[in-house]
Every structure is written in C-alpha cells, then in structure tokens.
Backbone as JSON, one array per atom type, in Angstrom:
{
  "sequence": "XXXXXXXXXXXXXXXXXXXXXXXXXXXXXXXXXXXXXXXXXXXXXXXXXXXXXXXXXXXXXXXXXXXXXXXXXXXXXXXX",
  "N": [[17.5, 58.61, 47.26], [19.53, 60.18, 45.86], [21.34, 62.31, 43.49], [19.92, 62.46, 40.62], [18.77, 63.53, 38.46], [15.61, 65.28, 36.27], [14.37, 65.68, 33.3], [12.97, 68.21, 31.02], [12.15, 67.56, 27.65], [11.95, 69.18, 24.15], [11.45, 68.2, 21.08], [11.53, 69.01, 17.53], [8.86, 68.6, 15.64], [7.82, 67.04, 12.1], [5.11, 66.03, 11.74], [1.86, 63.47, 11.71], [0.22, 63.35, 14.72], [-1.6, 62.6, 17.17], [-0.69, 63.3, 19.96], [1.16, 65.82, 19.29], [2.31, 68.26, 20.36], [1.28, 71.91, 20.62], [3.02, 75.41, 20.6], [3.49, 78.36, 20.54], [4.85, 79.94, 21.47], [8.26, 78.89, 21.91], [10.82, 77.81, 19.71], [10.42, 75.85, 18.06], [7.75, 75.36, 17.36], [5.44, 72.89, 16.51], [6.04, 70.15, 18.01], [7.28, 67.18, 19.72], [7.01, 66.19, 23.22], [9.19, 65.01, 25.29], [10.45, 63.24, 28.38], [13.13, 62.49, 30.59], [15.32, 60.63, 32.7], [17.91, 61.17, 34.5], [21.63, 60.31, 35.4], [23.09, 62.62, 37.85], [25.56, 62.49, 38.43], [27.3, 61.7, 35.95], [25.51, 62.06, 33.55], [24.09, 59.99, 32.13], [21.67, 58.61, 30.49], [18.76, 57.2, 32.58], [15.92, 56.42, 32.12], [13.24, 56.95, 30.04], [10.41, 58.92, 29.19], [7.64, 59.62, 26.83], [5.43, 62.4, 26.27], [2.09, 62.01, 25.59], [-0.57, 62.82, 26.02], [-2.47, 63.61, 28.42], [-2.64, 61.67, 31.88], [-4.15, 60.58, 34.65], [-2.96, 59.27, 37.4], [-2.74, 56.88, 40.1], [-2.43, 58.07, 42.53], [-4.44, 60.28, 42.5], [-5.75, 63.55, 40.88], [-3.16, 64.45, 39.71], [-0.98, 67.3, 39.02], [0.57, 67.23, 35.67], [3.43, 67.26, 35.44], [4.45, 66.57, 37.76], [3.48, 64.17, 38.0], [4.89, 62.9, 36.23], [7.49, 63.04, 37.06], [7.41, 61.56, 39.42], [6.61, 59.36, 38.18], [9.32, 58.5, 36.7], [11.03, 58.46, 39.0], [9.68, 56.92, 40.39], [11.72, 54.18, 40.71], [13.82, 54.51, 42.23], [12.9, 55.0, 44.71], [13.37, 54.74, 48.04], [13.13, 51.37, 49.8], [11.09, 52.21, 52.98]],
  "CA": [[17.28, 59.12, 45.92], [20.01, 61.49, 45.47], [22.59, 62.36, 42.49], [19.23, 61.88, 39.87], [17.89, 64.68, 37.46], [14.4, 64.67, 35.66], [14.62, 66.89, 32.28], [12.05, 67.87, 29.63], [12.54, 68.06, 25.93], [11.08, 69.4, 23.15], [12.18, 67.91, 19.93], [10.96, 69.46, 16.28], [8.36, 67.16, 14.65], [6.93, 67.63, 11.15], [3.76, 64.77, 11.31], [0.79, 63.76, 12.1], [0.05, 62.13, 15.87], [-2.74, 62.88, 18.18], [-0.34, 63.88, 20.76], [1.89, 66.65, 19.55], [2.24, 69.82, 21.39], [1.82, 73.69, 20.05], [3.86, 75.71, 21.52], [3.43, 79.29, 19.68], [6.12, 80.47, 21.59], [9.09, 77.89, 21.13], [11.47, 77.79, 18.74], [10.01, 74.14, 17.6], [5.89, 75.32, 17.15], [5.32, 71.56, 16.6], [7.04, 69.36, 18.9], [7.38, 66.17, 20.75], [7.86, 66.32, 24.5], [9.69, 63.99, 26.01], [10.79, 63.81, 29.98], [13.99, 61.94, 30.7], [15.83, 60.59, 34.37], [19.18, 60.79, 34.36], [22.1, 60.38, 36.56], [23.97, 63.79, 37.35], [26.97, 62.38, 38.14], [28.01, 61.36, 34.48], [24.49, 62.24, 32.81], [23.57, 58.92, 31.84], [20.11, 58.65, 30.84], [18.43, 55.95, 33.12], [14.87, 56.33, 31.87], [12.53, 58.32, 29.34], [8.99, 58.79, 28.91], [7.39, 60.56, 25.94], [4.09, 63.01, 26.45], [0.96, 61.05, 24.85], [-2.16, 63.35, 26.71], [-2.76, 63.61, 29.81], [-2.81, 60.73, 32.56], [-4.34, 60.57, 35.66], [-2.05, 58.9, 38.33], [-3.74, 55.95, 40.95], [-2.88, 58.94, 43.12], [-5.39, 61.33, 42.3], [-5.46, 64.6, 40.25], [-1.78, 65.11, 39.85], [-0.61, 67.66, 37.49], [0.95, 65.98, 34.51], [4.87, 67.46, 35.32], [4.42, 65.8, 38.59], [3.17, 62.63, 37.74], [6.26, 62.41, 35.18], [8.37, 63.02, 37.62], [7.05, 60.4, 40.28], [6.78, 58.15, 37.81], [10.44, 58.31, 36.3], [12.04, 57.95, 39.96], [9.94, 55.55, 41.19], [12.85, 52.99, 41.12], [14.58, 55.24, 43.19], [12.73, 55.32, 46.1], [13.74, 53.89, 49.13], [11.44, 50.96, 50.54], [10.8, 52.15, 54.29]],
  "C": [[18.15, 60.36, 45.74], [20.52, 61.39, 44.0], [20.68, 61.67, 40.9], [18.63, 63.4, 39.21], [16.53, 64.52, 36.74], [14.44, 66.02, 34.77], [13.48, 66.4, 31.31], [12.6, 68.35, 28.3], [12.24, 68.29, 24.91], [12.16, 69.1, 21.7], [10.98, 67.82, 18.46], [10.35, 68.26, 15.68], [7.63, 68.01, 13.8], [6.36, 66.02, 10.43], [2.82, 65.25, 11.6], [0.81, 62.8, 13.23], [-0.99, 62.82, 16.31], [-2.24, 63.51, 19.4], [0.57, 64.72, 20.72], [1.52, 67.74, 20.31], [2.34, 70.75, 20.28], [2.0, 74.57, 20.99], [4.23, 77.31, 20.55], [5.34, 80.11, 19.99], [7.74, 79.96, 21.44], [9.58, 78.27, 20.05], [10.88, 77.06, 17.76], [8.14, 74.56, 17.91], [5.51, 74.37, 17.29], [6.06, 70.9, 17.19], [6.51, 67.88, 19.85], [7.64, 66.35, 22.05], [8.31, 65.62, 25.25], [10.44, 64.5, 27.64], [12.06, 62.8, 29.74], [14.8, 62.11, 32.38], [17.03, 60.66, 33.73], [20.16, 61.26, 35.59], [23.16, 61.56, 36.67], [25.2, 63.96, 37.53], [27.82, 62.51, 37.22], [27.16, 61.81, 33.31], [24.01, 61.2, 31.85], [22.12, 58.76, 31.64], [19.67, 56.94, 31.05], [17.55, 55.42, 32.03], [14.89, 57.3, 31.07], [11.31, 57.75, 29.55], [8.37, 60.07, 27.78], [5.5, 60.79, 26.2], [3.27, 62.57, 25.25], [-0.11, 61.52, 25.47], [-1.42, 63.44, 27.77], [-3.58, 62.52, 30.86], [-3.16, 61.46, 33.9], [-3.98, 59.67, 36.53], [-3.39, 58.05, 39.3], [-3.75, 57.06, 42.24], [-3.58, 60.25, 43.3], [-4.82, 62.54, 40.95], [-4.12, 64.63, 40.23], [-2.0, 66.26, 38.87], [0.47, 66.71, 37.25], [2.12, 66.3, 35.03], [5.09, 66.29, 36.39], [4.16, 64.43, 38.91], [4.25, 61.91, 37.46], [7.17, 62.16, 36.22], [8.56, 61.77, 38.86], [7.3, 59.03, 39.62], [8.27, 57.32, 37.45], [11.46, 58.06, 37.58], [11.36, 57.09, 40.98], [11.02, 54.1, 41.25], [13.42, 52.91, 41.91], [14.1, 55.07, 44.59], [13.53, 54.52, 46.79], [12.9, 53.51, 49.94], [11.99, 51.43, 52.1], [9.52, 51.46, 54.82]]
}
C-alpha cells in the first residue's frame, strides 16, 4: 500500500440534508464533507466517500476519520 493519499473536503452547500456539517469556524459554515483516495503519483482520484453520520465499523468503536480511511484503502491491502 504505498504511493496512496486519503484527503478530506469540505465543499459549500446551501440545502437541506440530514447530514450536513456546521463548522462555525470554516470558511464554508454549511458544508458537505467528503473523504477521497487518491494516487500521489499523478493525483488521480481512485475512490470517494461522502460523510452521511456516523458509522460504526464491524471493527468496533472506531473514530469516524479512521474508519474512512480503512475503508477507502481497503483495496489496497495486501492479502497475507
């Protein structure tokens, strides 16, 4: 799993969803947050995933960054 990045992003929304974010401090008060893999060779984005609550992982409590992040390079691993 090398050469792979995992980035978050806050992008300005003016709706209504159940899962935006406030974010007083931010530029973007209202916002979407989206995570994204990408490769840092060329910056290709593999994968995304966009924040919808808070999930709890088959492996226990995670926090949420960490989850994202597990989840977006599981492809990556390497089976041993």
């Amino acid at each position: 799993m090398q050469n792979i990045t995992t980035d978050e992003n806050l992008m300005k929304f003016c709706g209504r969803l159940s899962f935006v974010k406030f974010n007083s401090i931010n530029y973007a008060c209202v916002s979407k947050e989206y995570y994204k893999s990408c490769k840092s060779s060329n910056g290709y984005c593999t994968q995304f995933g966009t924040y919808s609550g808070q999930k709890v992982g088959s492996e226990g409590l995670l926090l949420h960054k960490a989850a994202v992040v597990m989840e977006l390079t599981a492809p990556y691993k390497s089976k041993h």
